[in-house]
Each structure stands twice: as structure tokens, then as C-alpha cells.
C-alpha positions in Angstrom: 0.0 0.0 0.0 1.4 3.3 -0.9 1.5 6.5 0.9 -1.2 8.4 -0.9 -3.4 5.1 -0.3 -2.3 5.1 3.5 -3.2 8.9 3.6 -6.6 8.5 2.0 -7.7 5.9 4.5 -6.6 8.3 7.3 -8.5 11.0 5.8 -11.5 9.1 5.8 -11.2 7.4 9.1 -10.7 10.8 10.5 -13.5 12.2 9.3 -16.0 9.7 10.0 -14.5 9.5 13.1 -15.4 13.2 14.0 -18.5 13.1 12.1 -19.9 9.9 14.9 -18.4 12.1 17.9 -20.9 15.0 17.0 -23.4 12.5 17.7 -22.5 12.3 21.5 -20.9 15.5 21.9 -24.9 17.6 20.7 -27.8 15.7 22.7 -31.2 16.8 21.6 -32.6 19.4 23.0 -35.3 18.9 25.6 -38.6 19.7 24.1 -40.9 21.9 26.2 -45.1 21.1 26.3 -47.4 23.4 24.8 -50.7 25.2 26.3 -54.3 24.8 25.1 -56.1 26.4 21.5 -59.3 28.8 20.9 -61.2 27.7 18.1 -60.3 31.2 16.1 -56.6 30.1 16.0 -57.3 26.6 14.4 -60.2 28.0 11.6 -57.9 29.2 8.7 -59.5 32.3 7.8 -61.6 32.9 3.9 -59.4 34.9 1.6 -59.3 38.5 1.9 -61.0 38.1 6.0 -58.8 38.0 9.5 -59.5 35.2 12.0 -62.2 36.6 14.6 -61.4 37.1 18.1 -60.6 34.4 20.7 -63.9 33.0 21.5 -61.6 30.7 24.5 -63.5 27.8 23.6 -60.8 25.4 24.4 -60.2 21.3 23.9 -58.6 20.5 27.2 -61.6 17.3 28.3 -59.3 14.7 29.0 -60.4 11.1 26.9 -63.4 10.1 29.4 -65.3 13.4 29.3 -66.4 13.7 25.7 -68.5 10.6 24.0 -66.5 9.1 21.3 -66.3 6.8 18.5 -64.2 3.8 18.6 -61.7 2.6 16.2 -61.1 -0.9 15.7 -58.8 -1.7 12.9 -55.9 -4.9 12.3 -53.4 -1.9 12.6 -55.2 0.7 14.7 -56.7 1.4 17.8 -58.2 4.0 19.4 -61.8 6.8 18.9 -62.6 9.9 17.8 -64.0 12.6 20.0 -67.7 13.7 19.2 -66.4 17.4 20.3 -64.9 19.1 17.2 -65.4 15.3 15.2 -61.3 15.5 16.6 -58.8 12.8 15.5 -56.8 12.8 18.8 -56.6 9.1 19.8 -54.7 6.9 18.0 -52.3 4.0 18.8 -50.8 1.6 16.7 -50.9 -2.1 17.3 -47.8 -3.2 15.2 -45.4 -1.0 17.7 -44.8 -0.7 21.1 -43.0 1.9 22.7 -39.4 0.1 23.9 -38.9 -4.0 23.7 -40.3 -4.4 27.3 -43.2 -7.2 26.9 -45.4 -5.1 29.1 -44.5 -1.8 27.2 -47.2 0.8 25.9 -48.4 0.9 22.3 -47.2 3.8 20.4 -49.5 6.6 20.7 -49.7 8.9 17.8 -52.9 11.3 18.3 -53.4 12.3 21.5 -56.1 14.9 23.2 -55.0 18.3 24.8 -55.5 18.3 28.5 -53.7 14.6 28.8 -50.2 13.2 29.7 -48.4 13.2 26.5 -48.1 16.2 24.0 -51.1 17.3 22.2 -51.3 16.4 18.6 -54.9 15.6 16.2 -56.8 16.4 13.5 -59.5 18.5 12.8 -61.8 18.7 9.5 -64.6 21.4 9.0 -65.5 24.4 6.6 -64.0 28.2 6.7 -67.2 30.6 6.4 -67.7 32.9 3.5 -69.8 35.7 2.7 -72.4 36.8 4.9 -71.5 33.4 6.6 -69.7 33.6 10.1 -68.0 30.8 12.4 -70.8 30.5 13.9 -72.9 28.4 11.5 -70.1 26.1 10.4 -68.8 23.3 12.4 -65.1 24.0 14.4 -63.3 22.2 17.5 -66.2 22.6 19.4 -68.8 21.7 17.8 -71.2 19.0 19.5 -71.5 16.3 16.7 -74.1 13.6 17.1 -73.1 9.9 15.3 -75.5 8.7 13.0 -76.8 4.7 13.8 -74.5 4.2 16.2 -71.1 1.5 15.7 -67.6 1.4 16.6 -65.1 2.9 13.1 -63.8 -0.4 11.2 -62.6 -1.9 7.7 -65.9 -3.0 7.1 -68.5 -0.2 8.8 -68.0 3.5 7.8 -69.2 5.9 10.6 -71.5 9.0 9.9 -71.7 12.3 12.0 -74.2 14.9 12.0 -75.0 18.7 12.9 -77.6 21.3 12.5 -75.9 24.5 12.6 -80.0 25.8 13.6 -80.3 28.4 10.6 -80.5 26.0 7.9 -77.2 24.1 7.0 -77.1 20.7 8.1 -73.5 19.2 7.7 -72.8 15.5 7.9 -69.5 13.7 7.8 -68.6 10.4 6.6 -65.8 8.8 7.9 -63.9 5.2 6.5 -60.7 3.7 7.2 -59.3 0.8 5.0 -56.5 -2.3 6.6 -53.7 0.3 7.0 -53.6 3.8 8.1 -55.5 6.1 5.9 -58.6 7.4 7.1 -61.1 9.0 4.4 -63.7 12.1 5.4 -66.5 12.8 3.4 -68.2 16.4 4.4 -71.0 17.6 2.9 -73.4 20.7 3.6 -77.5 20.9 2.8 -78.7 24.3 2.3 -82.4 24.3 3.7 -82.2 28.1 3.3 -83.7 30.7 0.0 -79.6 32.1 -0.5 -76.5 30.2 -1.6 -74.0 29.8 0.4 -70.2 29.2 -0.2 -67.7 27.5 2.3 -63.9 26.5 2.1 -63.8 22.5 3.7 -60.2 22.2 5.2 -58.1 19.9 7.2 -56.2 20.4 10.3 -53.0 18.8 12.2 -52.0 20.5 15.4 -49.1 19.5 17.0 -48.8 21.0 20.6 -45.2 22.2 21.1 -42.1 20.5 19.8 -42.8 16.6 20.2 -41.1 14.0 23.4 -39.8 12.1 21.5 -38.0 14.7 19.2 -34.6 13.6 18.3 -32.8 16.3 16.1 -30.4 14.5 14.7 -29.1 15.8 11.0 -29.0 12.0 10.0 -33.3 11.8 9.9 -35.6 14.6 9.7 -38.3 14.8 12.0 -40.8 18.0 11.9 -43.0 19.2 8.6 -43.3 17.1 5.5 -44.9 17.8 2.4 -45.6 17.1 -1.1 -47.3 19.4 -3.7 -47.4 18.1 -7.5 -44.1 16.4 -7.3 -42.1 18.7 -5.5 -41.2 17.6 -1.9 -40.1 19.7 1.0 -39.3 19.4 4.6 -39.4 21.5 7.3 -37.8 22.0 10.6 -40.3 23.5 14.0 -37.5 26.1 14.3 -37.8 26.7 10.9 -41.7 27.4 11.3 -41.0 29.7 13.9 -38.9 32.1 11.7 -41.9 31.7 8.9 -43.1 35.2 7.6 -46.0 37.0 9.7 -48.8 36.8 7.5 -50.8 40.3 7.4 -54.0 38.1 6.5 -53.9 35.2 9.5 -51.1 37.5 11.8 -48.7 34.1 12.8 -45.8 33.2 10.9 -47.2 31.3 8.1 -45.8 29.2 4.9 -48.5 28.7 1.5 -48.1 26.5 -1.5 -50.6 25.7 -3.9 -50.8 22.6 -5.9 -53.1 22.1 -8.9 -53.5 18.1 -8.6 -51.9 16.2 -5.9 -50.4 17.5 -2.4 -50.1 16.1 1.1 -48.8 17.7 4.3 -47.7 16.5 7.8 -45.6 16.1 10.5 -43.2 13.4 11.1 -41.1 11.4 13.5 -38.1 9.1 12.5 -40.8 6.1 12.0 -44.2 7.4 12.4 -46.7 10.2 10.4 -49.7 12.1 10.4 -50.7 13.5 7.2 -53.5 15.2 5.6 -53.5 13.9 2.5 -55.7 15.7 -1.0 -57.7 13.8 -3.8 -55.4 12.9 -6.1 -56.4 14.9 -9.5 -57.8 17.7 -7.5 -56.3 21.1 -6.5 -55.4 22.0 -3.0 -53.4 24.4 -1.4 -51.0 23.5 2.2 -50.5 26.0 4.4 -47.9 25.6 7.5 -47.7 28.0 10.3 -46.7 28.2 14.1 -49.1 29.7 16.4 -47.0 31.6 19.3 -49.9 32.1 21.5 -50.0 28.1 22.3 -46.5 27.0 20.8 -48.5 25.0 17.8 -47.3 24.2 14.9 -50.2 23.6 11.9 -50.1 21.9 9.4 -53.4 22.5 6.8 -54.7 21.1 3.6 -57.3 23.5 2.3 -59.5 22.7 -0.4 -61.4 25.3 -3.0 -64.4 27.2 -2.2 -67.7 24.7 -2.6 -71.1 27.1 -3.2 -73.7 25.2 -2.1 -77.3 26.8 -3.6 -80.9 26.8 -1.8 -82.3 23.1 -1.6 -79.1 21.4 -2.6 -76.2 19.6 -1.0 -72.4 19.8 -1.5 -69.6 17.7 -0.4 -65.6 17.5 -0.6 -63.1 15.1 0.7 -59.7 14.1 1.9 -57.4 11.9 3.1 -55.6 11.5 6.7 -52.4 9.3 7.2 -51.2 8.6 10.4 -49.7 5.4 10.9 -45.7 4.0 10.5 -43.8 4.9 7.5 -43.2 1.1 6.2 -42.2 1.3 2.5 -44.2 -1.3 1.5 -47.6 0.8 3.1 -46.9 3.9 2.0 -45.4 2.6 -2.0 -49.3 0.9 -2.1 -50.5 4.4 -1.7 -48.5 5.7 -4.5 -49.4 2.9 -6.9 -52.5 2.3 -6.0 -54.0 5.4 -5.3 -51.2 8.1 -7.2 -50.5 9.8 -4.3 -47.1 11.3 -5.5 -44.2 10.6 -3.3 -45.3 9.1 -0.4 -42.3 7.1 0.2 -40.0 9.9 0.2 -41.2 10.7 3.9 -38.9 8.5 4.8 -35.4 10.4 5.0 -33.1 8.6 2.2 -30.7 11.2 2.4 -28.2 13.0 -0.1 -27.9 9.2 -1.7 -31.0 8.3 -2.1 -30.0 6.6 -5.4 -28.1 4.6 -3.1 -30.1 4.2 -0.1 -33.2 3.0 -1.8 -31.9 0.0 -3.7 -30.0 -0.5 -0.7 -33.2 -0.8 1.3 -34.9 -3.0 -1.3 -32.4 -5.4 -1.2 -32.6 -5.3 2.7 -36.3 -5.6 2.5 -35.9 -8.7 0.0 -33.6 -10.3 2.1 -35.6 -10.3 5.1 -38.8 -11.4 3.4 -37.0 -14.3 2.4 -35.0 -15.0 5.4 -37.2 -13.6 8.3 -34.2 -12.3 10.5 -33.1 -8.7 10.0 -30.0 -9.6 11.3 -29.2 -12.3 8.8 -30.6 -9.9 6.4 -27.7 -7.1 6.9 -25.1 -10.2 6.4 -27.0 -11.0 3.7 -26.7 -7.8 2.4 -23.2 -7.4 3.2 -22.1 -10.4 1.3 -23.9 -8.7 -2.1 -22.4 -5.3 -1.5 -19.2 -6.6 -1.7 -19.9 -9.3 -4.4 -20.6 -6.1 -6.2 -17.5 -4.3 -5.5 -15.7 -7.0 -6.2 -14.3 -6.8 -9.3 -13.1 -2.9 -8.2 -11.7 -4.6 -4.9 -9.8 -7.4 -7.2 -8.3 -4.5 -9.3 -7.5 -3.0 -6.2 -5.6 -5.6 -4.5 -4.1 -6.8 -7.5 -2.3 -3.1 -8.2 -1.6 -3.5 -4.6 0.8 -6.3 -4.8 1.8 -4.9 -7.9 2.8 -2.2 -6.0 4.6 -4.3 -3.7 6.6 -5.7 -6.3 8.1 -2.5 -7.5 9.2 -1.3 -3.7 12.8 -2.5 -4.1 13.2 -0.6 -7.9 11.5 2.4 -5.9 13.9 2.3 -3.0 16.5 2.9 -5.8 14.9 5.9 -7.3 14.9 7.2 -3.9 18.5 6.9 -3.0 19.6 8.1 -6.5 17.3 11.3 -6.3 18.2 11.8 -2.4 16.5 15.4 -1.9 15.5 16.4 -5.5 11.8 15.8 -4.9 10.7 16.8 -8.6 13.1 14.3 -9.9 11.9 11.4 -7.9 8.2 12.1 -8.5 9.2 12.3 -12.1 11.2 8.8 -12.2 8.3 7.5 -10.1 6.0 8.4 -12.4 8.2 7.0 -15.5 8.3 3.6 -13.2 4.6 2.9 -13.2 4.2 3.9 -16.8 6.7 1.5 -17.9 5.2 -1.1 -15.7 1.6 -0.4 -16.2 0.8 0.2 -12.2 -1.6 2.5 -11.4 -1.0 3.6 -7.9 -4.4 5.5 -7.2 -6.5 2.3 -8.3 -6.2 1.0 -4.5 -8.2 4.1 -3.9 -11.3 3.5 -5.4 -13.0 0.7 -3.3 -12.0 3.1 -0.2 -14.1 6.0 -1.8 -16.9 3.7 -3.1 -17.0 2.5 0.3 -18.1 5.9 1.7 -21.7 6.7 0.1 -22.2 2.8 0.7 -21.8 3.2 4.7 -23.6 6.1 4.9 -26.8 4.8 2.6 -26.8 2.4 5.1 -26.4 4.1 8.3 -29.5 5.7 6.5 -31.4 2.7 6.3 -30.5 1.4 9.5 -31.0 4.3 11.4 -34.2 5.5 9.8 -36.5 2.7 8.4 -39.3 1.4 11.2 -38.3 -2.2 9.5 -35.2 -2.2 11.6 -37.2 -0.8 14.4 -37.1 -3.5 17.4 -35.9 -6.1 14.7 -34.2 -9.2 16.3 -31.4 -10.7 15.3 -30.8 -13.8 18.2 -29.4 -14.1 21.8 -30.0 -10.5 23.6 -30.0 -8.7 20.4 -33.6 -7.8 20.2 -33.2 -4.3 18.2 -31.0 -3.9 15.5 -31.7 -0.1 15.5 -30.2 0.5 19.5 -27.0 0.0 20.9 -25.4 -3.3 21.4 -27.1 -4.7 24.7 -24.3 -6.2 26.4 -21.1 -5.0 28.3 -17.8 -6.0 29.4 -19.3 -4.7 32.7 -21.1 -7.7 33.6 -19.3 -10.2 31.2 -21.9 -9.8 28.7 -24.8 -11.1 31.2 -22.8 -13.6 32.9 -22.4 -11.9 35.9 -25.3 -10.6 38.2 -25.9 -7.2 37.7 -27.2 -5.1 34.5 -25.3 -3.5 32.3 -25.0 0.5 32.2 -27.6 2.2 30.8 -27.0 3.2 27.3 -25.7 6.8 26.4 -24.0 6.9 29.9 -20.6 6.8 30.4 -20.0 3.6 31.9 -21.5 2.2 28.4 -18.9 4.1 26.8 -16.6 2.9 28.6 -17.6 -0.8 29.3 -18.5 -1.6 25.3 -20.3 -4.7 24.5 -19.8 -7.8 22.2 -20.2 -6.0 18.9 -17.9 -3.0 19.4 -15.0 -5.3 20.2 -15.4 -7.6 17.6 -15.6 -4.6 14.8 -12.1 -3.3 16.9 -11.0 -6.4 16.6 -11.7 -7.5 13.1 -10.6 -3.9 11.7 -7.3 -4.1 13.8 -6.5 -7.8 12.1 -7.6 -5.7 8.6 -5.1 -3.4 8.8 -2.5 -6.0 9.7 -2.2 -7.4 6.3 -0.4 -4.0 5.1 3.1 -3.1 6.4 3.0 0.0 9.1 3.8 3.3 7.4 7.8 4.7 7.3 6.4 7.4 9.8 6.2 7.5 13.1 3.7 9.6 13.0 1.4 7.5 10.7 2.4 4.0 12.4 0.7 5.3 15.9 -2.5 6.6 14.4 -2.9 3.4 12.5 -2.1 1.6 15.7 -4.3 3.6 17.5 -7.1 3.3 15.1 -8.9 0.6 15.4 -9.7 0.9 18.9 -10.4 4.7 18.9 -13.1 3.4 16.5 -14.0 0.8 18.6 -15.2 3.8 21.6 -16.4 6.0 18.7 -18.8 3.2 17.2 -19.6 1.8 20.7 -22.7 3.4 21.1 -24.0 3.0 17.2 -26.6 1.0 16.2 -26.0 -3.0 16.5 -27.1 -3.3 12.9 -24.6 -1.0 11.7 -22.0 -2.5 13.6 -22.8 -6.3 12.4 -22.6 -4.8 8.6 -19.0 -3.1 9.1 -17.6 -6.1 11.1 -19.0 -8.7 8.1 -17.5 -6.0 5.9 -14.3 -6.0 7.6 -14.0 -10.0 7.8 -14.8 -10.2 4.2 -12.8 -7.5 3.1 -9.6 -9.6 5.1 -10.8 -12.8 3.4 -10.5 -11.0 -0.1 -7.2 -9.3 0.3 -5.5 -12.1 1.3 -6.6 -14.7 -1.0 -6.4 -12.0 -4.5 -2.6 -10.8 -3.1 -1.9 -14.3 -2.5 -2.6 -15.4 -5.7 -0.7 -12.9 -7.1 2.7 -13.5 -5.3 2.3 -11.0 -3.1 1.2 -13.0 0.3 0.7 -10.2 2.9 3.2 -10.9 6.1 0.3 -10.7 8.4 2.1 -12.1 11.5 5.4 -10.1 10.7 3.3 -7.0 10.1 1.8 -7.9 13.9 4.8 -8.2 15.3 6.3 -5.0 13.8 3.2 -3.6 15.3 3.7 -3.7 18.5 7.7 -2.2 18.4 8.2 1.8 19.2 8.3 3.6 15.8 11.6 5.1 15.2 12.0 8.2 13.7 12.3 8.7 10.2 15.9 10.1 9.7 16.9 7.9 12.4 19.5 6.0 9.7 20.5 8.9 8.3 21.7 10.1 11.9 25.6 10.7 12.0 27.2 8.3 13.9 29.3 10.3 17.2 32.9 9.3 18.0 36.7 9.3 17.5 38.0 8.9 14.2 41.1 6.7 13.5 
């Protein structure tokens, strides 16, 4: 291996290296509850009108004082409250909170004036004309259910109100075998005058969520899609929004002419409010100070509903896990653009997503995610073979040509431009290229990170189980030198402290390990200073990587053994068997200083 190879490596080790620190060196901040709502600051406004004034009527009854509806679904559970017809209950069977056997399901939608952070959806009409909130339905509006029934697959639920001056609205609610809900509102006009009404949606999320992470590696905060064009949104970000001299709250609009959907998500999980596909909408995000909300609208175009006649409009609400498969039926099955791409793929999302199919193919077939990654791994570097053959090949090429190079060297002693030129001459004459050892190295880097991706941000490695203890592929390796990895009678630090720094488990020491033996099938570098950071390497990685998912630690230490397997057999073939037990042994001596045989010898001449 030559020295701009060596350097390379170090470059990159480096930089990962400090890139993984920023992880434990900037926790997430603490996120801070927010207060209750009026009705006037969830009702967008009509265009060309300003919200009325507070009328305080508030949403803070806990679950057991409003009558509700009850939602029964394979992958839901939970009711809707018959004040405001609010989405604020929702919990998702598939998922639990932590691993724990007796551990909570996760709760998406929850009511203002419980335990957890407020966050649910509203649906109802904006008043036009000589219209005023009044006489349309809003968050507190006493709805009456139609028949009777709990919400499932099979049995659609209806709501009803009678504003008392002659508009009757009703609201039809259905929910398929996954996680989107449909509403169906509709307005009769018993009056003698037409009236015209804007039908919206609402999400309100209550202050910045618990469970907020802000890491750069997965957003978390707004989402949305309007015809085609994604974008994604941080809550400080909605914070610094524009005031908007219409609504008076920092507020964010985009219109879309056939398909939009806007939300909030989590690293796994989403609410979103989700248009018609073919029909116009326009999304509107904004934070209201007064409570610390953040909104998140879909708002649909003015329906004029004349004397004696009924009008309806409709929409769509998400709110379930992001699991490709889910959300890609959506898309095909129902041309709601770019659903999948709530789920953060990153800068390389050309690579993350085949990367994550393959993944996903792999564990369909196997049915352990943790076979899957070593699955995985194997065809990763099946791919990147022939580069890696190439690679090791010029390599021991390379190694051939060290005693003609040591000669250049002596013959150009300090005339730098000469040797670089005679160098240069060399591997032309033999046909060595020595920068082709580079490429797997820098094809190796948009290939960790796609994956750290995918490991880090897909709910399919969410509490997957591999065997033994490890019973989440997406956390930290479970065990610890601590207590002998379980042998002994006491737990294990808790994870992010720093005794589990300190005390690293199985999978830390085996990737230390396995990288340490990887680098022991190239000679140590002429300096000093380069032998004891390659020394030192492999187990500053092994601290740095300690507290990384187990997932992505199984990949790198199957990459590492593989990567060892393929050196040594391709070099070997080509007559260039690496010393591995010399190179071990050289290993452990002091490096000596560079110049240290050039050094003048002291003493009495004869």
C-alpha cells in the first residue's frame, strides 16, 4: 500500500471518526409542552377576512369526558371525539414503545389536556360571505353519530350537525386495513340564499414533540408534497416563517393544482393530511406563538352550495408508520405522489433506496433482519468485487516495485521533482496504477452512509431481532464487558452513559477487533507519526462506534471480515502474500523516527 493510499484511509477514518463524535458531543434538546387552543386560531381564515377574536373555547376534556367513536382496525386502535369530530386518539398495534413485553403501544394522536403532547386532527368548513364561524362546524362543535357503531374496515361511521339556521352538515368517515382514514363532508342548504364555504383539514401538534430527536441524520418536523415537489421543514424553521398580514402568525403557502399532502413526522411514524389525487389543494404551514403550535393545513377550494341542494368535498388523513411497502401501495394504488419519500433517504438516495430493497428482500425471504444485513453485506461486496480485485491486485503490484523504488529514492536523495518524475516513469513502464487502491475506499463511503441511513431510519429495523440478547437492530449493542456480557449478576450501564462508553459490549470489540487484524495485512507506514494513528485506530473506532446502532456495527464487522478474506486470498494469488504475522509483530515495536538511519554516527575517528 502506498502513501497516498495510507493517507486517503486516514482522511476518511478521520473524518467519519469526528462526524460519529458529533453525535454524543450535541444531545437533543429537551422539548418543552405546549398550552391549550381557541377555536379562532385553528379555523384558517376565507381569503381576503382576518381570523375573529378568541372565543376561549378550548379542547382540554381529557379522553373520558367527551363521547367518542371507537376505532377498531388490524393496525389501529383508538376513537374519535364527538367534540370538534377530533382525531386525537390513535395507537398503533404493530409498535410498542421500547422492547419491554409489558410496554405501551405507540401513541400517535393524542387529546389536549392529557399526559403526552397534544397532537390531532381537525376537518370542518371556513365561512364565506355573509357566513360567520358561527354556523359552520369548528373544535367545538357537539356532533351527534348517525346509527350508532364502533369505526372499522368494514362499517364506515357517519356524524351529523344542525348549525340551527338552515345548514345541516354531515360527515362520513372510512378507514381501509392500514392507516389512511377518508372524510367525506357535505353541507344541505335548507335556506332561500346560496352559500359558499372552504372545507379544510387540520394537524396541530402541541409544542415541539417527546420524543423529538434532532439528529441531522433523519428529519423529524414538517413534510410535504405538492405536485411532485417535496419539502421538509424543521419547528424552528416554522418559527422564523413570515408573519402573515391576512392570518397575523408566521405562516408558509403553496398551492398545488393536482396532488399535495402535508404532515408532520417522526423518525418512524406520520400524520398526514393527504388531498384527492387529480384535485387542486393548497398547504399552508404555520406556528401559532400564543400556544407553541405548529399547523399543518390542507385547504380545499371554495364549494357554493345553492338553496335546496347539497355539497360535499373530501380528503385523506395518514397517520400510521412509515413502512415502504404501506406507504409505496399508496403511491401505486391510489397516485398519491411521493409518499415514500417521507422516509429520510438522504443525499444518496440513489443509493439508499436499492440499498433498502435489497434489505427488504432479504428479510422477506430470510425472516431475521440480522441475517438480512449479512445477507446484504455479502452482495455489497460481491458487487464491488471486481473494483476490490483490481484494487488488491495493483496493490501487490505495487509491492513488487518497492525494491526498484527504493532505488529511485537513493539516486534522487533530496530532489523531490526528480523522484516524483522517475516514479512516475516507473509505473508507466510497468503499467501500475498507484491510485486504483483508492477507489473501493471511496466507493466504500456513500455505501456506509446509505446504510447508516437505512438502518438508522426505516421502522423495519425498528425492534428487529437478530438472536441471543440482540432484540433491536436499530439500538446500541445490549451487552457489556461490565457484567461479562450477562454472565455476571448485575445489569449493564444504561445506554448513552458513560459507563456504556466505557464498558463496550460484544459488537464493538469484535468490529475493533476484526478492523485491527484488517489493517495488519499492510506493512506500518515509514512514519512515526502514521504508524501510531494506525495503531491507534482501530480501537479509537472501537469507543467512537460503541454506542451505534447494533445493525450497523454487524454490517461493518461482516465487511471487515470479508474485506480480510479478499485481500489475502487476491494478493496471494498474485505473489504478493501479505506478512500478516510479521506485520503484527512490527506492530507492537516503538516507531523510530524517520531520519533515524541517516543520523551521524558520534565518536573518535582513527
Amino acid at each position: 500500500m502506498d502513501d497516498q493510499t495510507k493517507n486517503l484511509i486516514l482522511a476518511f477514518a478521520l473524518s467519519l471518526a469526528v462526524i460519529m463524535g458529533w453525535f454524543a458531543l450535541f444531545p437533543p434538546p429537551e422539548p418543552q409542552p405546549g398550552d391549550t387552543i381557541s377555536q379562532s386560531e385553528l379555523v384558517p381564515p376565507p381569503p381576503g377576512e382576518s381570523a375573529p377574536a378568541s372565543t376561549d373555547a378550548t379542547m382540554a376534556e381529557p379522553l373520558e369526558e367527551t363521547a367518542r367513536i371507537a376505532i377498531d382496525t388490524p393496525r389501529l386502535t383508538g376513537s374519535i371525539a364527538l367534540t370538534g369530530g377530533r382525531f386525537d386518539d390513535m395507537q398503533l398495534r404493530d409498535y410498542t414503545e421500547t422492547v419491554e413485553p409489558d410496554s405501551d403501544l405507540v401513541h400517535l394522536l393524542n387529546p389536549n389536556g392529557g399526559n403526552r403532547h397534544p397532537f390531532y386532527a381537525l376537518f370542518g368548513w371556513t365561512p364565506r360571505g355573509a357566513l360567520d364561524y358561527a354556523n359552520v362546524p369548528g373544535p367545538a362543535t357537539p356532533w351527534e353519530q348517525v346509527g350508532g357503531g364502533t369505526l372499522t374496515v368494514d362499517t364506515p361511521v357517519t356524524l351529523r350537525w344542525d348549525n340551527g339556521a338552515g345548514l345541516i352538515f354531515t360527515r362520513v368517515i372510512h378507514i381501509d386495513d392500514n392507516y389512511m382514514f377518508t372524510v367525506d363532508q357535505s353541507v344541505e342548504n335548507t335556506t332561500d340564499a346560496a352559500v359558499s364555504l372552504d372545507p379544510y383539514s387540520i394537524l396541530a401538534q402541541h409544542g415541539v414533540p417527546a420524543d423529538f430527536q434532532s439528529y441531522f441524520i433523519s428529519h423529524e418536523g414538517l413534510v410535504q408534497m405538492t405536485d411532485g415537489a417535496l419539502l421538509e421543514g424543521d419547528y424552528s424553521g416554522m418559527v422564523d416563517y413570515p408573519v402573515s398580514e391576512r392570518e397575523r402568525i408566521p405562516t408558509q403557502t403553496t398551492t398545488a393544482t393536482e396532488n399535495a399532502w402535508i404532515g408532520f413526522t417522526s423518525k418512524y411514524f406520520m400524520a398526514t393530511l393527504v388531498g384527492i389525487p387529480g384535485q387542486p389543494a393548497t398547504v399552508v404551514s404555520q406556528y401559532v406563538p400564543g400556544g407553541d403550535i405548529y399547523q399543518a393545513s390542507l385547504r380545499q377550494p371554495t364549494v357554493t352550495v345553492e338553496p335546496g341542494q347539497t355539497a360535499s368535498a373530501s380528503s385523506m388523513l395518514f397517520t400510521g408508520a412509515k413502512v415502504f411497502d404501506i406507504l409505496e401501495s399508496y403511491e401505486e394504488n391510489q397516485n398519491v405522489q411521493r409518499l415514500t419519500d417521507a422516509i429520510d433517504w438522504g443525499w444518496f438516495f440513489f443509493l439508499t433506496r436499492p440499498i433498502f430493497r435489497v434489505l427488504n428482500f432479504y428479510h422477506s425471504v430470510i425472516g431475521n433482519m440480522g441475517w438480512a444485513i449479512l445477507a446484504l453485506t455479502l452482495t455489497l461486496k460481491a458487487i464491488l468485487l471486481p473494483l476490490a480485485w483490481k484494487s488488491y491486485v495493483s496493490m501487490a503490484r505495487m509491492k513488487e516495485l518497492q525494491p526498484e523504488m527504493q532505488k529511485l529514492k537513493e539516486r534522487a536523495g533530496d530532489d523531490r521533482q526528480k523522484l516524483q518524475q522517475e516514479m512516475m516513469a516507473l509505473y508507466r513502464d510497468k503499467k501500475v496504477n498507484p491510485a486504483a487502491g483508492c477507489l473501493p475506499i471511496l466507493l466504500q463511503i456513500p455505501i456506509f452512509f446509505s446504510l447508516y441511513k437505512v438502518i438508522f431510519n426505516t421502522i423495519e429495523l425498528r425492534h428487529a431481532d437478530w438472536f441471543w440478547v440482540f432484540n433491536d437492530l436499530s439500538a446500541p449493542d445490549p451487552t457489556s464487558i461490565f457484567n461479562v456480557f450477562g454472565l455476571l449478576p448485575w445489569a449493564a450501564p444504561e445506554t448513552g452513559s458513560l459507563m456504556a462508553t466505557v464498558f463496550l459490549g460484544l459488537l464493538p470489540l469484535l468490529f475493533g477487533i476484526s478492523m485491527w487484524f484488517q489493517m495488519r495485512l499492510n506493512p506500518a507506514p515509514a512514519d512515526p507519526m502514521q504508524q501510531t494513528i494506525f495503531n491507534w485506530m482501530p480501537w479509537i473506532f472501537m469507543f467512537v462506534m460503541g454506542g451505534f446502532a447494533s445493525g450497523l456495527l454487524m454490517y461493518w464487522i461482516g465487511n471487515n471480515i470479508i474485506t480480510f478474506i479478499q485481500q489475502y486470498l487476491i494478493m496471494s494469488a498474485h505473489g504478493s502474500r501479505p506478512d500478516l504475522f510479521g506485520n503484527i509483530r512490527s506492530s507492537f515495536k516503538k516507531p523510530k523516527a524517520a531520519n533515524a538511519d541517516k543520523a551521524p554516527k558520534t565518536g573518535k575517528a582513527k
